[in-house]
N, C-alpha and C positions, 0 to 999 in steps of 0.2 A: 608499696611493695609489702609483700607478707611477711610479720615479725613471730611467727613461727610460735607462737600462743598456745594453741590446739592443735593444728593440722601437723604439725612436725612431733606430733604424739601418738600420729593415727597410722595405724597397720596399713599396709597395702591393699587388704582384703576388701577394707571398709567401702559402701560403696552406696549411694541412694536410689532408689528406685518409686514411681508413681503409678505403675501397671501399669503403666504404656510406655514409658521409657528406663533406663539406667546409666546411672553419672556414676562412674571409676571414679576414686580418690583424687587422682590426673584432672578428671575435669571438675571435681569441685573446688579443686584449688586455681584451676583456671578462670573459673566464672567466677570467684570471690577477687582474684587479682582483676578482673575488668571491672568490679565494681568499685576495687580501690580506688581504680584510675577514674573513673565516671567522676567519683567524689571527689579525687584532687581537682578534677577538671571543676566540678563545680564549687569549689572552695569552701564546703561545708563540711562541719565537726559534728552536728546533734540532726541524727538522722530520723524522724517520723515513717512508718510504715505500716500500711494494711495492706496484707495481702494473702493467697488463700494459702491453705499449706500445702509445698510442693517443694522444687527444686528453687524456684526464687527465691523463696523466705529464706531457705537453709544456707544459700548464697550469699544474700547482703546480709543476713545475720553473721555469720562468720567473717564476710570482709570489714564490718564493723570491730568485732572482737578484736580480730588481728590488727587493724590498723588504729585504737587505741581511740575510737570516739563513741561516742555516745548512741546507741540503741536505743531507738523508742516507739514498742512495738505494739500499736492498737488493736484489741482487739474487735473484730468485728462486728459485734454484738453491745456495741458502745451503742450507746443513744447520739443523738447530733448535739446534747449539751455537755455530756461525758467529753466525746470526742474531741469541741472547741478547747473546752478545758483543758485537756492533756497536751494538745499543742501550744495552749497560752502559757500553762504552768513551766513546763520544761524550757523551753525556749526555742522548741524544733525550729530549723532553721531550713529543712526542705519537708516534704510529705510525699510519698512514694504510695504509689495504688496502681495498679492492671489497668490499661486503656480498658475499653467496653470492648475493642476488636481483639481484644487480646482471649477472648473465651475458649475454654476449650485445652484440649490438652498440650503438656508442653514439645514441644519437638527441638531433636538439636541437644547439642552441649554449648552451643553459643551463646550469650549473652544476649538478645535482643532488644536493644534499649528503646527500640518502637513500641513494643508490647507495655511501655512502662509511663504516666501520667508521673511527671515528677516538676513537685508544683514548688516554687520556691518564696517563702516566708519572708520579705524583705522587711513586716512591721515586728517582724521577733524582736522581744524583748531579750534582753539579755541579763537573763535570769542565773542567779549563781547556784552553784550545783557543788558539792564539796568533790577535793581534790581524787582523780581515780576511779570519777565514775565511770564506769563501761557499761550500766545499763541502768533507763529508767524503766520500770515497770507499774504501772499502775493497778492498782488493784479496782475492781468494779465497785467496792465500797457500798454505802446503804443511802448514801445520796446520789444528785449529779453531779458532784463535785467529788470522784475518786482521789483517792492520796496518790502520792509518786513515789517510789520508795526506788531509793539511789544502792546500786550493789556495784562493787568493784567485779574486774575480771579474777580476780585469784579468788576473792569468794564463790563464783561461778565456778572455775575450773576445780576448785577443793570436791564440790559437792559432786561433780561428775565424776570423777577421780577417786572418791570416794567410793565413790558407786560401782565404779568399776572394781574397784580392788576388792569389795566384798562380792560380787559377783560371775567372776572372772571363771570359777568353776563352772557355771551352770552350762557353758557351752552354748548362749545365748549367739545365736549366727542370724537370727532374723528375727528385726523387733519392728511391729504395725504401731505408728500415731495416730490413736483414736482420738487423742485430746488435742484443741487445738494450741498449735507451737507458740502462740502467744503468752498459752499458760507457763509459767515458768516451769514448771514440774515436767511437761511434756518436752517444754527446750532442753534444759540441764538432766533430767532422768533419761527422756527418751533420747534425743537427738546426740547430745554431746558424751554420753556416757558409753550410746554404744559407738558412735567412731571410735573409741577410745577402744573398745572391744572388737572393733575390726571386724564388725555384724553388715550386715546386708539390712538398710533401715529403709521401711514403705515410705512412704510423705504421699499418699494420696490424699484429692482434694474433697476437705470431708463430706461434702454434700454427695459426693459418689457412692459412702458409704451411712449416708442415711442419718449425719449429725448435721443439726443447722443450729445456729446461734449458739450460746450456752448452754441451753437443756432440754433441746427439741430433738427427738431420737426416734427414726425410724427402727424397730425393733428387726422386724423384717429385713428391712436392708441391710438393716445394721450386721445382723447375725450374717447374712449371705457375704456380706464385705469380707468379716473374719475369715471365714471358711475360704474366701477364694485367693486371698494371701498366704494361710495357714501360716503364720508366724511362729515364733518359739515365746513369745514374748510381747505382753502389751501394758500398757498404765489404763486403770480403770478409777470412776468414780463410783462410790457404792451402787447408785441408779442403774450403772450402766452392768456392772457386775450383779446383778440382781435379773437386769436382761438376758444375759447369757446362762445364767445359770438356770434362769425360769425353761428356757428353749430345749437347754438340754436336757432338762425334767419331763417335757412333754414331749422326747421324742425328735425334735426337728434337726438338731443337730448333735454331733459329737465334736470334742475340742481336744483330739490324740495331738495335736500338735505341739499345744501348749508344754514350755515349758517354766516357767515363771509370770505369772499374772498379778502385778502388782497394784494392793486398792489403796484408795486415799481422799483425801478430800474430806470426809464427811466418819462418822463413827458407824462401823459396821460392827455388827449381832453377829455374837458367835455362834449361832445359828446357823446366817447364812454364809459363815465360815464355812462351817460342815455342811451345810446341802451342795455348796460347792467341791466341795471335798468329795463327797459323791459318788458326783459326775467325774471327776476325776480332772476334775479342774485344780489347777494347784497354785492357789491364791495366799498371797502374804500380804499382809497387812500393815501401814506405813504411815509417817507423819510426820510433818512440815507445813513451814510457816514461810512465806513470801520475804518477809524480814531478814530472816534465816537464810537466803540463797538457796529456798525449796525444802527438799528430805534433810530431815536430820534422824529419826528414829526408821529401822525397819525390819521387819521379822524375813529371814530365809529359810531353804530347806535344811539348812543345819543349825538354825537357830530360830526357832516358834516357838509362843507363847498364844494359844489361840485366845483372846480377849486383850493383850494387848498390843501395842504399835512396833513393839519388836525393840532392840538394844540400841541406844545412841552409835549411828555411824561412827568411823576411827578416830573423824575428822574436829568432831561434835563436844564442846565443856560447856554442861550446864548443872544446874545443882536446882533445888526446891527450897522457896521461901514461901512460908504460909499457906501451905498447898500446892503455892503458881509454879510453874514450869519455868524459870527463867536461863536465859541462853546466853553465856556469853561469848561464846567462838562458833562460829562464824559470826556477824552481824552487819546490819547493812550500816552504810556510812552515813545515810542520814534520809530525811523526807521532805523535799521539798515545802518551801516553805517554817520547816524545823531542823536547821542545820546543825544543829547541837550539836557534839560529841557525842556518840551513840558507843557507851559503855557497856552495854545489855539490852537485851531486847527482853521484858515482861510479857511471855505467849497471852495471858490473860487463861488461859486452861488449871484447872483443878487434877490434879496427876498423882501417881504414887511410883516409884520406883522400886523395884522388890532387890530380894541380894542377888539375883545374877542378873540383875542390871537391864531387865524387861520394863519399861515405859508403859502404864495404863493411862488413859486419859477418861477423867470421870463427865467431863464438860466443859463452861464456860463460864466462871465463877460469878459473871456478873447477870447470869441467865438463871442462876439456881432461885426456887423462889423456895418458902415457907408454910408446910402444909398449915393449918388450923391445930395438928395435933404436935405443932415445933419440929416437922421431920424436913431436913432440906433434899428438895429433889432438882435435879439435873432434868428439865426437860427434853433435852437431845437424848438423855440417855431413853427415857420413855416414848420418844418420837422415835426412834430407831427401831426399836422393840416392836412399833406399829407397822413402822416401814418394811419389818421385813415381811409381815403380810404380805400374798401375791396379788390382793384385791386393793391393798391402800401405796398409794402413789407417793401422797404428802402426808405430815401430819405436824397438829402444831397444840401444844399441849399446856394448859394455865391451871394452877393452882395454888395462887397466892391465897393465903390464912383460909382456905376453906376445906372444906371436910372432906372431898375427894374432889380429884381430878377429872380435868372436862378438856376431850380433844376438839379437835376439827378434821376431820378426813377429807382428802381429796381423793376419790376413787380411784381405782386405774381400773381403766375396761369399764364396765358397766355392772359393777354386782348390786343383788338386790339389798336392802337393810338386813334382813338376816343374813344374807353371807358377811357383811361388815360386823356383823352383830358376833359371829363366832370368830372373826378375826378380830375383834378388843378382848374376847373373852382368851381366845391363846396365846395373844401374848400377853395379859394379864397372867397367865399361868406359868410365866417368866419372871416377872416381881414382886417383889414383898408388897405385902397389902399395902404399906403407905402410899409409895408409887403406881398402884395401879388405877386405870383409867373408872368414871362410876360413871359417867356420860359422858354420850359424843354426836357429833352432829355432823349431818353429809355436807358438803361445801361443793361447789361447781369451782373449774380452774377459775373463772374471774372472780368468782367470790374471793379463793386463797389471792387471787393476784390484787386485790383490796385490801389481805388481811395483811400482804408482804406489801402494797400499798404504802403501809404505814413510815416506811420510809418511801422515797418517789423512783429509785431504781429502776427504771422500764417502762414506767407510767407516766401519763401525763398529769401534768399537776392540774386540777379542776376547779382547784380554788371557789370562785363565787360558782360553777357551773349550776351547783346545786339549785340556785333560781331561775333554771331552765327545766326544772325534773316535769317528766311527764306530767304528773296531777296539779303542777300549776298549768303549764300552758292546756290542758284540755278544762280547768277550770275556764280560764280563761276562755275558751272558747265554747265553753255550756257543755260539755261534754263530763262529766260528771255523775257517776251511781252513789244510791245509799251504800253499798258494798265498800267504795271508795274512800268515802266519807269516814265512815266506820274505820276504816284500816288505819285511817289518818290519825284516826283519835285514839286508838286501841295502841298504836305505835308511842303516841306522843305520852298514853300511861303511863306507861314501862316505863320512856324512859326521863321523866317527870319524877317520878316516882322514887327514883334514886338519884336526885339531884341532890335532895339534903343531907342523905347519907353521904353522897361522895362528897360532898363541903365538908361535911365534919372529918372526914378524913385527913382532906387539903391541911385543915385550920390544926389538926393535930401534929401535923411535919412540919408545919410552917419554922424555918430556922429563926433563933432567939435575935438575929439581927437585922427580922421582918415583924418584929411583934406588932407593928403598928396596923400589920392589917388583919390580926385576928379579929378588931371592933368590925371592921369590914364585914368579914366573913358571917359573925355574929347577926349582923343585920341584915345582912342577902341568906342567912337560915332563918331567922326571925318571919320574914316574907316570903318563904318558900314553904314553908310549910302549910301545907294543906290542902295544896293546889293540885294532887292528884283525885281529888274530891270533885271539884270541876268538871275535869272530863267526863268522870261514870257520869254526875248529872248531864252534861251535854247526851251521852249514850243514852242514858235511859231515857230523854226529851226525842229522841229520833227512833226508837223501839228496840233500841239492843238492849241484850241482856248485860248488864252493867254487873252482877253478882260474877257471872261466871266468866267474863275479861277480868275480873280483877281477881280472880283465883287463877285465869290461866298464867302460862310461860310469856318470856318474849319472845321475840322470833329471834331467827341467828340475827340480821342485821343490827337489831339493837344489841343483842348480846355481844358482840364483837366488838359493838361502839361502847359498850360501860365497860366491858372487860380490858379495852384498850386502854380506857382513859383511868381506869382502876391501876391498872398495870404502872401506866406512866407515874401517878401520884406516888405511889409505893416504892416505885425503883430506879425515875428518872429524877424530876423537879416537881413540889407539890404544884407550883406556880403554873404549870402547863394547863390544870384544868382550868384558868383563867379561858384559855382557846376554847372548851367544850362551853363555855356559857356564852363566849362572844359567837358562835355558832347558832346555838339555841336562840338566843334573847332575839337575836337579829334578825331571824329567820321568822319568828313568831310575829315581830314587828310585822315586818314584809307581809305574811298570810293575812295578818288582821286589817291589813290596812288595805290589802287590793283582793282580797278572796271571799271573806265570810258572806258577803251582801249577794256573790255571786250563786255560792251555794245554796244559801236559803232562798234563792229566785229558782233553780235547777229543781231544785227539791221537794220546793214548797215545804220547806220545813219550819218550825215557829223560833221567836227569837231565843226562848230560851236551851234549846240545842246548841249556842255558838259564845256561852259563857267563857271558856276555855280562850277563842280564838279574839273576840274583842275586848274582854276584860283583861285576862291574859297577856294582851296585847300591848293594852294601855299600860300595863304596871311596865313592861318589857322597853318601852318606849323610854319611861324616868329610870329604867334600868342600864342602858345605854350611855344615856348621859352619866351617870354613878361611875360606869365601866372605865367611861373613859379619863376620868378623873383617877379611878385605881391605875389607868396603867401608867398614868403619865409617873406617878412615884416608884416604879418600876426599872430597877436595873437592865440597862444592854444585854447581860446573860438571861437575866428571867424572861426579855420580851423573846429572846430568840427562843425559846420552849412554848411562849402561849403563843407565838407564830406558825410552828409545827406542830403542835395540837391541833389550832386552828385550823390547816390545811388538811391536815387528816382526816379530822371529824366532819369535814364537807365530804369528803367521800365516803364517808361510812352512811353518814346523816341521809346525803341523796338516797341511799341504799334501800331507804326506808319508806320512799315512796313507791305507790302503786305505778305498774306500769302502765304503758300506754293502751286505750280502748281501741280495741277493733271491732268492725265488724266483717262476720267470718261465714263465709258459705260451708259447710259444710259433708259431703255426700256422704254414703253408707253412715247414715248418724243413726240408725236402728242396732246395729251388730255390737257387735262386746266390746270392743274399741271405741267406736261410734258414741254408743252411750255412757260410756265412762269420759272421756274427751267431754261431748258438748256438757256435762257437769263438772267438768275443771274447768273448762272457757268459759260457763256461765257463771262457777264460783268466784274467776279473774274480773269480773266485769265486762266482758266482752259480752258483744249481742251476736245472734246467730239467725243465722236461715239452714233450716235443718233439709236434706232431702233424703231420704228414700224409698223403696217399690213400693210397700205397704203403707195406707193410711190409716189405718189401724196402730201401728207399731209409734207411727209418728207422734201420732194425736196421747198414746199412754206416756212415750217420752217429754213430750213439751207440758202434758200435768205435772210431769215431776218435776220441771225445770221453773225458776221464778221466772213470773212472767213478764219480766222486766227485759230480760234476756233474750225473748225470743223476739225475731224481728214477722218472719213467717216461717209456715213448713210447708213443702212444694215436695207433691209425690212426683216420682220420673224413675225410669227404666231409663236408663244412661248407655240402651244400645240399641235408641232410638233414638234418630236424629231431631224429630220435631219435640219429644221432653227434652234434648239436651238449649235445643234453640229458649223453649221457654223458661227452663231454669235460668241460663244464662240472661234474659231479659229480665226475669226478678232481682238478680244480682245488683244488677246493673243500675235498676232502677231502685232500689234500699240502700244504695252507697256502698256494695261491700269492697273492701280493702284487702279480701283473707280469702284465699280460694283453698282447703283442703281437700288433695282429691284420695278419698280413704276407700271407698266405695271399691270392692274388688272379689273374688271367684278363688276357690281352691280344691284343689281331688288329689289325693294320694293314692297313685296307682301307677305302676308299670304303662307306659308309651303304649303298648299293643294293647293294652286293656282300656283305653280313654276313649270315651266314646266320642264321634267327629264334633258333637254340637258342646261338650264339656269343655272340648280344646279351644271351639270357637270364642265360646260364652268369656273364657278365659282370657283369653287374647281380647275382646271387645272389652271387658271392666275394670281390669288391669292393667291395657296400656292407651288403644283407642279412645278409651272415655275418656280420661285424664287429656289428651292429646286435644281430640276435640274440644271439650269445653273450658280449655283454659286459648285455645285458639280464639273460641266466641269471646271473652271473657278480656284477651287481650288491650285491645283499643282501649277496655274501659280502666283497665288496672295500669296502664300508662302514664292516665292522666291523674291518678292520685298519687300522692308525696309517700305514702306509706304501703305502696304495693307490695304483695307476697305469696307467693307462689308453692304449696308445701303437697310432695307428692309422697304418700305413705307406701316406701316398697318393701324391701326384706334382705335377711340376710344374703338371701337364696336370688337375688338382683347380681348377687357379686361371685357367690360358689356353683357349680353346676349341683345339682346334688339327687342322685339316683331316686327314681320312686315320684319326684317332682318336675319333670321332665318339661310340661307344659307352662306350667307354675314359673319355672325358674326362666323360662324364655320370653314369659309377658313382663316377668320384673326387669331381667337384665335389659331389655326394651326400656322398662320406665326410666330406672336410674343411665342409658344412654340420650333419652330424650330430656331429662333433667338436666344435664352437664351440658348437653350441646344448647340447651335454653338460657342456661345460667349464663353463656357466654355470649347469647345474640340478644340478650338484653341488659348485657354491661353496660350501656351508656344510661339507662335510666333508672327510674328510682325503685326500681322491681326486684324484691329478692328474692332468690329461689332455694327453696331447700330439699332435699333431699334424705326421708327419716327412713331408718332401717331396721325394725325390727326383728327379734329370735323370735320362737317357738311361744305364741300367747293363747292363753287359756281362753279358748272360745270354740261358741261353738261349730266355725268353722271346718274345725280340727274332726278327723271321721274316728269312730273307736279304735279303727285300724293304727290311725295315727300317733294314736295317745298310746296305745300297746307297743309300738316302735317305742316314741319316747322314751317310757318308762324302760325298755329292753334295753336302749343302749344309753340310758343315763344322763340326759340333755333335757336341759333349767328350763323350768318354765315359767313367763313371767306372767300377770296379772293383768287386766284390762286398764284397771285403774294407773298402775305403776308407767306402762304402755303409755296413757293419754299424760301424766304428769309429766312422760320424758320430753313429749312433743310438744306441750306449751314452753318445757323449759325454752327447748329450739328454736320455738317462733322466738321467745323473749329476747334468748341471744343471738337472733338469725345466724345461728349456725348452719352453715352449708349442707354439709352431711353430717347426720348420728347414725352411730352404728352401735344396738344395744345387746349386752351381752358378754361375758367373759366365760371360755376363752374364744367366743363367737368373734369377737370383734378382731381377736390376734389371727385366727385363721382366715380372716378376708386377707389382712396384709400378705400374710404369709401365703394365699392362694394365687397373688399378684405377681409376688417373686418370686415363689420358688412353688407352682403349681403341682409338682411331681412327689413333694412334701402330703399332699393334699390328696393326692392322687392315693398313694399307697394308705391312706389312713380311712379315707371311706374303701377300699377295695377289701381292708379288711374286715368293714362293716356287710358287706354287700349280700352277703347270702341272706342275712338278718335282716336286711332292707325289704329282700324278695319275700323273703317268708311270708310279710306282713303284709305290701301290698299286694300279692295277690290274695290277699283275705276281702279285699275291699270289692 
């Protein structure tokens, strides 16, 4: 039965809603009392659930509350090791999830216990949990091993209650859960605070409105979700409040409804405080800790402080020791596993409190690192500063003892390096010289997802995978370039080369009650010195220039792997870099002992090129043995750091191999793409069969190309049946693996102005060829392991767009013959992608076209830039690229909401006409 907890608090008004149905207060309290009964029926206290956010969560989360057992609420975005965890640790005693037939929207105020998989734990441990707890919540933490952090229900109901009573003015009547109910913040802020407030609250199921997992966010949808609920009120995380506020800047929407938007999560720029501001978005700003039972600081419209978190809730006593933020009212009862008395919770944040009692948060005391010049900086606070850039997504910022600071960017959209280039220089124009960024580096999402990596969060752990990387197994199998080779040794410079700086590092932290192993150290720098000598000799033995590798940079992958393992010695365990040389040493082992011999057969290269790899080798061999003698003297805590090193550094380490050879047919390999392309695949090691009309064009391109690279060049007019037969039979027979079909026709001009054979030419190069020749083509790219399939289309594949009429009907052609491929040859090894370029500088493009351009202000990008994005893609077969900002945001947004799109070229449209009819 209901013990009148929350619900016997809640106005009559209150009431849920999913945009397809709505639960009265009557029926939420109805469907919480069946789940009571379920639960006595089923004689369980500690309840497990995943499920989406709607009317069910909100149900057996509430009948939980009320009936005084244990909540334990996963979210969905668990990995399957997170997940077992959470169920072993707590001691869930059932596991509640959505049958598969249960999809779909909810119908009904009944309770349907069909729609419900309710799996019961009979090997539960019975695991202790201190007295009172009514929720465990887990935190996704930086391993797979999440904490479970124990909160009572009055801690719960304070902080809602809380919330309410400092809100109670704003008239919030309708509040959207964009966050999902798993998060506590979205439970306790959104869910329970406004029952309390007697609001009309959405609970739709967020993939409806374009969130999936934790940080995957359809902008597009997302925006259209908002709008079609128009709420008074929602909880955002900076990212997400960064989306909205971008949308409304460009026009695509207004947000009059809004009337409290609350951010959190993450440290937001008062910047995009005020660009929010606006729009007339009217965002406060707030902060809370999971330990905490969520919010505890937040700024309102009768109380802002724009920069910081806003004033301690009513409910909230904490005070400042040594900077830290420490809390003692509310706090949770304890952590599984660490059932102590929890006297205080230590936020671990660097904070200030001013006199009227406004909360700044500077950072994360244990993240601050130390410039060169003694100044301590807040990375978060300089990643923010980046982030609110509209072009940078991620950023992650190092500057331990050095002279300036060096980011990592993860784009968003697609800008070129100067646009990244003027978004470090404005928000540098935001920090004192100490803090601001002197270089930075572009990163790909899986690069950052390597660099967040460093803990295993989401990742697989790869452990030894690294003696699977490309450049061994195609060594192994003869497949090997001087280019290759080269990378391998140019790599192992770097990072060779600060191996006995980072020792001497190690051996300077080393704690006074490890002294035993500074002789250690002493004699692994004794024998390491000088061995970056080696390599130039191996380089200059095979014809590189060994002078100017050894004045170049590293690349990112190594620089992320010293800056890692820099990072670690300085601010974790010196002992960790034990891990970076049980990596190395071993690894070197491995190469010298099954590669070198292979190489120099591949190569024909002489024996003194592979100094590095078998002498090298040798010493790395009695180094191992050494190794393992150091670790056995080695404490449980110290191994558990050179274990995580270790496992780290295999993924960064792989990072550093070349990737895998293909061979790559190529068409329209004469045109401005074309030739910039097969000089990035030929710089990759890949070989090539070049085609196009002119043999002339071909024959100037493959002088330029090493001739290593080329396999042949086959002239063909590709709307011709018998060149398309014979290219295909070259293919076929050179082994290729790599069909790119680039080869393609363009005219900008008004419909009534194209002449019939323009339209034609169009429609055969642009959709027909590609079709054709990957048809011939098929049988043979079946039976290879490494099949790929990459059709070069355009933006204008996905927008209709005035002036391009023909243009855009051979593309939207391409990219639907692309997608319907991709799926009719899912069962085998064949990957298809589909690349989408903006507006590129070529001479495709008629003056007409370039006079448009420049008239309505749209980026143009480079050939070269072009062919780098498309190896990226083959490298990560990624599906589709769409190149371009804000190009890329208006495909989505032409998808959802086309009449956005509609009025924004219609304003262009006179200005479209003006110019194609020049052509």
């Amino acid at each position: 039965m209901l013990k009148k907890k929350l619900l016997a608090h809640v106005p009559a008004s209150a009431c849920l809603s999913d945009g397809h149905n709505t639960w009265s207060l009557t029926d939420l309290k109805s469907a919480a009392t069946s789940w009571i009964n379920k639960l006595d029926e089923l004689n369980v206290r500690r309840v497990a659930f995943d499920l989406p956010n709607g009317f069910d969560w909100a149900a057996l989360d509430i009948a939980l509350l009320e009936s005084d057992r244990v909540a334990i609420p996963i979210p969905s975005f668990f990995s399957t090791t997170q997940r077992n965890h959470t169920l072993k640790a707590s001691g869930a005693e059932v596991m509640i999830t959505l049958s598969e037939s249960a999809a779909g929207a909810h119908s009904g105020t009944e309770v349907d216990f069909k729609r419900f998989d309710i799996a019961h734990r009979f090997d539960a441990e019975d695991v202790a949990l201190p007295a009172g707890t009514a929720l465990v919540t887990f935190t996704s933490g930086s391993t797979g091993e999440p904490k479970g952090v124990c909160l009572s229900a009055e801690t719960l109901l304070q902080t809602a209650n809380s919330l309410y009573e400092t809100l109670k003015d704003q008239e919030i009547q309708q509040h959207l859960c964009v966050l999902p109910l798993t998060l506590l913040l979205e439970n306790t802020a959104g869910l329970f605070a406004n029952l309390l407030n007697g609001s009309t609250i959405y609970v739709p199921d967020l993939a409806e409105i374009g969130v999936q997992g934790s940080s995957q966010v359809d902008v597009g949808q997302f925006v259209k979700g908002i709008e079609t609920f128009g709420p008074d009120s929602i909880i955002v995380v900076p990212a997400l409040l960064l989306a909205i506020t971008a949308s409304a800047e460009f026009g695509l929407v207004t947000f009059k409804h809004f009337k409290f938007v609350a951010v959190g999560g993450g440290r937001v720029t008062p910047e995009l405080l005020h660009r929010a501001a606006q729009q007339n978005i009217p965002v406060y700003e707030g902060y809370g800790l999971t330990e905490c039972g969520s919010v505890i600081t937040l700024n309102t419209p009768t109380a802002q402080k724009i920069g910081s978190v806003g004033r301690l809730l009513p409910h909230v006593k904490a005070c400042i020791e040594n900077e830290e933020l420490i809390v003692t009212h509310p706090r949770m009862l304890g952590i599984i596993g660490d059932l102590d008395t929890c006297t205080k919770v230590a936020t671990g944040d660097r904070v200030a409190i001013d006199a009227d009692g406004y909360v700044t948060v500077y950072g994360r005391l244990k993240n601050t690192f130390i410039t060169a010049y003694g100044r301590n900086v807040s990375p978060e606070w300089v990643e923010s500063e980046l982030q609110n850039e509209l072009c940078i997504s991620h950023a992650a910022v190092f500057g331990e003892a050095a002279q300036s600071n060096t980011a990592l960017l993860l784009p968003r959209g697609e800008p070129t390096d100067a646009e990244l280039d003027a978004a470090v220089s404005a928000s540098n124009q935001r920090l004192p010289d100490y803090a601001q960024v002197g270089a930075w580096y572009r990163v790909t999402a899986a690069d950052m997802n390597n660099y967040n990596g460093l803990t295993s969060n989401g990742r697989v752990r790869r452990q030894l995978d690294l003696l699977a990387a490309p450049i061994i197994e195609d060594v192994a199998h003869g497949r090997v370039t001087l280019e290759m080779y080269h990378a391998f040794l140019t790599n192992a410079y770097h990072h060779v080369r600060f191996t006995v700086p980072l020792m001497m590092a190690t051996a300077s932290r080393i704690h006074p009650s490890q002294m035993h192993l500074i002789s250690a150290f002493k004699e692994y720098i004794d024998e390491e010195i000088g061995h970056e000598r080696w390599i130039l000799n191996d380089l200059e033995a095979c014809g590189a220039d060994a002078q100017q590798i050894a004045a170049s940079e590293p690349n990112f992958a190594t620089e992320v792997m010293l800056a890692y393992v820099r990072d670690y010695i300085t601010t974790v365990n010196p002992i960790g870099f034990l891990g970076m040389v049980h990596v190395l040493e071993g690894t070197s082992t491995s190469l010298a002992s099954s590669t070198a011999d292979l190489i120099a057969q591949a190569l024909d290269l002489p024996s003194k090129a592979f100094t590095y790899l078998r002498s090298h080798g040798a010493l790395d061999i009695e180094h191992v043995d050494f190794f393992k003698q150091l670790l056995d003297g080695l404490t449980a805590a110290d191994m558990h750091h050179v274990i995580h090193v270790a496992k780290r550094v295999y993924v960064l380490y792989g990072n550093l191999m070349p990737l895998k050879q293909r061979a790559v047919l190529l068409t329209g390999a004469t045109g401005g793409i074309g030739q910039a392309l097969a000089k990035v695949l030929a710089n990759a090691g890949h070989t090539l069969i070049l085609s196009a009309r002119s043999e002339e064009k071909l024959k100037q391109l493959k002088d330029n190309l090493p001739a290593r690279s080329i396999i042949s060049t086959v002239r063909a007019d590709l709307t011709l049946p018998t060149d398309l037969d014979n290219l295909a039979q070259a293919a076929a027979q050179n082994g290729v693996d790599t069909l790119i079909n680039l080869s393609g026709a363009n005219q900008f001009a008004l419909l009534e102005n194209t002449e019939a054979a323009a339209l034609t030419n169009m429609v055969q190069l642009n959709l027909l060829a590609p079709m054709q020749l990957t048809r011939l083509l098929l049988p043979h790219l079946r039976k290879n392991p490494h099949g790929m399939i990459v059709n070069v289309g355009s933006v204008f594949g996905t927008i209709g767009h005035p002036g391009y009429t023909a243009y855009c009907a051979s593309k939207f052609g391409l990219r639907g013959f692309t997608e319907a491929l991709r799926r009719e040859v899912k069962n085998t090894s064949i990957d298809v992608i589909y690349f989408a370029p903006r507006t590129t500088s070529t001479a495709m493009n008629s003056e007409a076209a370039n006079q448009l351009n420049d008239a309505l202000g749209n980026a143009s990008d480079t050939p070269v830039y072009v062919a780098q994005k498309i190896l990226k893609s083959i490298e990560q077969k990624a599906k589709s690229t769409y190149l371009g900002w804000p190009e890329r945001l208006f495909v989505r947004v032409n998808q959802i909401m086309p009449g956005v799109v509609d009025r924004a070229l219609e304003k262009k449209l006179s200005t479209i006409e003006q110019f194609a009819r020049t052509t």
